[in-house]
Structures are given as C-alpha cells and as structure tokens.
C-alpha positions as CSV (number, residue, x, y, z in Angstrom):
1,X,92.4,-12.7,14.5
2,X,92.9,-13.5,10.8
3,X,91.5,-10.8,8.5
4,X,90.2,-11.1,4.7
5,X,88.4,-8.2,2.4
6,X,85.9,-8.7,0.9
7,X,86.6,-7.4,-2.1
8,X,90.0,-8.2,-4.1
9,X,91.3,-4.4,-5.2
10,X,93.5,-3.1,-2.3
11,X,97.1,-3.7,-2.5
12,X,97.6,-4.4,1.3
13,X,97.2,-7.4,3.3
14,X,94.2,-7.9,4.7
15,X,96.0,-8.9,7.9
16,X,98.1,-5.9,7.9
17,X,95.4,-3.5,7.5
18,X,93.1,-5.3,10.5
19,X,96.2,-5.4,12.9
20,X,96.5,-2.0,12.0
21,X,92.6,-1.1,13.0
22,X,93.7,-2.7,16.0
23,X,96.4,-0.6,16.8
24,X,94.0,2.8,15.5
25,X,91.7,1.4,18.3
26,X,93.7,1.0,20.9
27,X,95.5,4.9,20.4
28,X,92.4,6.8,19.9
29,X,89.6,4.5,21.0
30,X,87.9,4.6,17.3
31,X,88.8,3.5,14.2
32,X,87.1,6.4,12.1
33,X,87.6,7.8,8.7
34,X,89.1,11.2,10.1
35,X,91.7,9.3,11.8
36,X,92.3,6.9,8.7
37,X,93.1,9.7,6.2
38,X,95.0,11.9,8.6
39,X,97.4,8.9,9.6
40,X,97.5,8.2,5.4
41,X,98.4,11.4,4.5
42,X,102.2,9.8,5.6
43,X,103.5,8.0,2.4
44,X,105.2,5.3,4.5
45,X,101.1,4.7,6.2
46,X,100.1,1.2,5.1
47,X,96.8,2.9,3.7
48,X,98.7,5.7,1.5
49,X,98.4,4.0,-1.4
50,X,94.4,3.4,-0.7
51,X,93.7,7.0,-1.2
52,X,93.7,9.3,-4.3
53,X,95.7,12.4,-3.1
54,X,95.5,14.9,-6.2
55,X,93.3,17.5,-5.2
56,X,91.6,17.5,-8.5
57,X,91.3,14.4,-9.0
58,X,89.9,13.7,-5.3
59,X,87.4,16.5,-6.2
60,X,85.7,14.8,-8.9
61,X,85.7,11.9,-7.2
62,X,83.4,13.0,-3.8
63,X,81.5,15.0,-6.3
64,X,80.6,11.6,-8.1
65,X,80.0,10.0,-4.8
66,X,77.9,12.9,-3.6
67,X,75.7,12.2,-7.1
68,X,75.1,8.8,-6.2
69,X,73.5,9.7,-2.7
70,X,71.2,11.7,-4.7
71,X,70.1,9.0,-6.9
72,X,70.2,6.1,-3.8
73,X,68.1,8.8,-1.7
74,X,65.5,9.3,-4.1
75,X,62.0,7.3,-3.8
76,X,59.0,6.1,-4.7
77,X,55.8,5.2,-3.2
78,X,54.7,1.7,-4.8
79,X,50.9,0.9,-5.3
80,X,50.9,-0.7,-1.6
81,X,52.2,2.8,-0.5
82,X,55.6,1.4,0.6
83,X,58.3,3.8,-0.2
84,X,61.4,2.6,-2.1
85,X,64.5,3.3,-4.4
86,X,63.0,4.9,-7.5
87,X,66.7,4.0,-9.1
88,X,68.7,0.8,-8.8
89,X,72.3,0.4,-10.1
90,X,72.0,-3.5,-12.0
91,X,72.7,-4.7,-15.5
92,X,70.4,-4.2,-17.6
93,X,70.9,-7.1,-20.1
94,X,74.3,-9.9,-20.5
95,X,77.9,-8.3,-20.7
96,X,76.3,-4.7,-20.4
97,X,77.7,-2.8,-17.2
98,X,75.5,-1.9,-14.5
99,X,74.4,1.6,-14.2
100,X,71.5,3.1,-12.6
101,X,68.3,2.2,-14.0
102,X,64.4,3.3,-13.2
103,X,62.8,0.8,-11.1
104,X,60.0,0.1,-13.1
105,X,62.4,-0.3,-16.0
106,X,64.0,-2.9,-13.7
107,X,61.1,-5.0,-12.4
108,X,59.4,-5.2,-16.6
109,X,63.0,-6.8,-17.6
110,X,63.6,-10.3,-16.9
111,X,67.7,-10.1,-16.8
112,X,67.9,-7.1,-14.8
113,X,65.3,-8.7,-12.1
114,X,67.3,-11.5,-11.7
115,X,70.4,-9.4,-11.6
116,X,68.3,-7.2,-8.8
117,X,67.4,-10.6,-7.0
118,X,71.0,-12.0,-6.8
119,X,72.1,-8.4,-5.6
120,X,69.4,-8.9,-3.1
121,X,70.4,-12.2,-1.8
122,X,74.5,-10.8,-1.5
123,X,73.2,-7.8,0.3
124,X,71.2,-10.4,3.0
125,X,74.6,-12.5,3.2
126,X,76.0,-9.3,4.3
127,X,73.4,-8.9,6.8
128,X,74.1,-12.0,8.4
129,X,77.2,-11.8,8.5
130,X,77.5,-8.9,10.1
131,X,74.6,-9.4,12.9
132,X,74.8,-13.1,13.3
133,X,75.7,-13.1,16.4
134,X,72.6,-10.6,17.7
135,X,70.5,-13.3,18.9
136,X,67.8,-11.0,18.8
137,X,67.9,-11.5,15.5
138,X,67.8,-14.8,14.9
139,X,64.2,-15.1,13.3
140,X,65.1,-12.3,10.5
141,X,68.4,-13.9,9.7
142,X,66.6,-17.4,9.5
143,X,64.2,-16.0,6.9
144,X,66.7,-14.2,5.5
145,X,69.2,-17.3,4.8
146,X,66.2,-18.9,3.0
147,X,66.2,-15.7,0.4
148,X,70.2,-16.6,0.4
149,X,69.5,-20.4,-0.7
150,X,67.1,-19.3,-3.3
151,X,67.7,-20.1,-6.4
152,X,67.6,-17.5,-9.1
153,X,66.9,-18.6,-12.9
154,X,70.3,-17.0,-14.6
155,X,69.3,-15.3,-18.0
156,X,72.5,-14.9,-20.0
C-alpha cells in the first residue's frame, strides 16, 4: 500500500507511519490511540516526535481541546426545528483567521458563508472518500459529489 496524510505538518513519512499501523495491527489487533501513545512514549518510536510530552504543556493543550467539544456540541434548533451547531469555526472576512463564530453571525455574512460552503464541500470529499466503497451508499455520495463540483462565488 502507498500512504499519504492529508495534511502536510508531521515530520514522518507517510509511508513509514502506515507500515507502522500495519505492524500495530498485526501485534495487538487494533490500531488505537492507547496503544499509539504508550509505544511513543519511547524516543526512538517513529511517532515520538508527534506528541507534546511536557506535562504542562500537554495539559493546556486537552484542556483547549476539551473547550472546543463544548462549543462543537452545543446547538440550536432552526425555524424548521432541525437542530444544528450554534457555533462554526470559519473566517469571518479575507486574511482574518478562522475562529469560532455564532451561526447566525455566519449565515448574514457573505465571506464567511462562502468560507462555511467550501468547508462544507471538503468535509463531503472526506465522506466519500472514506465510504466510497459502501455501495450502500452510493446514492448519498452521488448527491454529495454534486455539492463537491459546486461552484462557490470566492469573495476576497
């Protein structure tokens, strides 16, 4: 198999890291994060160097984390009486940084809409990609890879 990320920020090869998963697997059956950050803890582990290890330091960082599944589990019912996120993380105007924004805030801004709507369509190529191959699915990812090919009107 030939692996890639899909982000650019870890120092490994992408390669390295699935053959290793592979070799996780095949030890302990799972590839979980338990197992990840117990076989890290070793500074020769091809993942050491992923992982923040001051105590401190790692602290504030789940505490951060922890605040941002307060603000992605927090809701709203719409008019329609649909419930969803009362708080998006999107730019809220050109060369600002995203942070987390009301809703409503988002949807009366034209810039951060369309930032919302391309968000939306990377968040459906992830969806595919990952269930592609659940037949079962094939009518949702059809529709959804006509959200992908939308075009969004950029407004920097």
């Amino acid at each position: 198999m030939n692996y890639e990320f899909t982000i650019n920020k870890f120092p490994a090869k992408a390669n390295d890291v699935g053959k290793y998963f592979e070799k996780l697997h095949k030890e302990y059956g799972e590839i979980s994060p338990e197992i990840i950050v117990e076989k890290a803890k070793d500074e020769k582990n091809i993942l050491h160097d992923y992982f923040e290890w001051d105590d401190t330091k790692a602290a504030h960082k789940y505490r951060l984390e922890q605040a941002r599944e307060i603000i992605r589990c927090i809701v709203v019912q719409t008019d329609k009486g649909e419930k969803t996120r009362a708080v998006v993380s999107v730019s809220v105007s050109y060369n600002e940084k995203r942070s987390y924004q009301p809703l409503n805030l988002v949807l009366n801004n034209d810039y951060a809409k369309s930032m919302l709507l391309e968000q939306a369509k990377r968040d459906a190529q992830i969806f595919i990609a990952k269930y592609r191959t659940l037949t079962e699915l094939n009518g949702i990812i059809s529709e959804m890879e006509k959200i992908v090919n939308f075009e969004v009107i950029s407004l920097k």
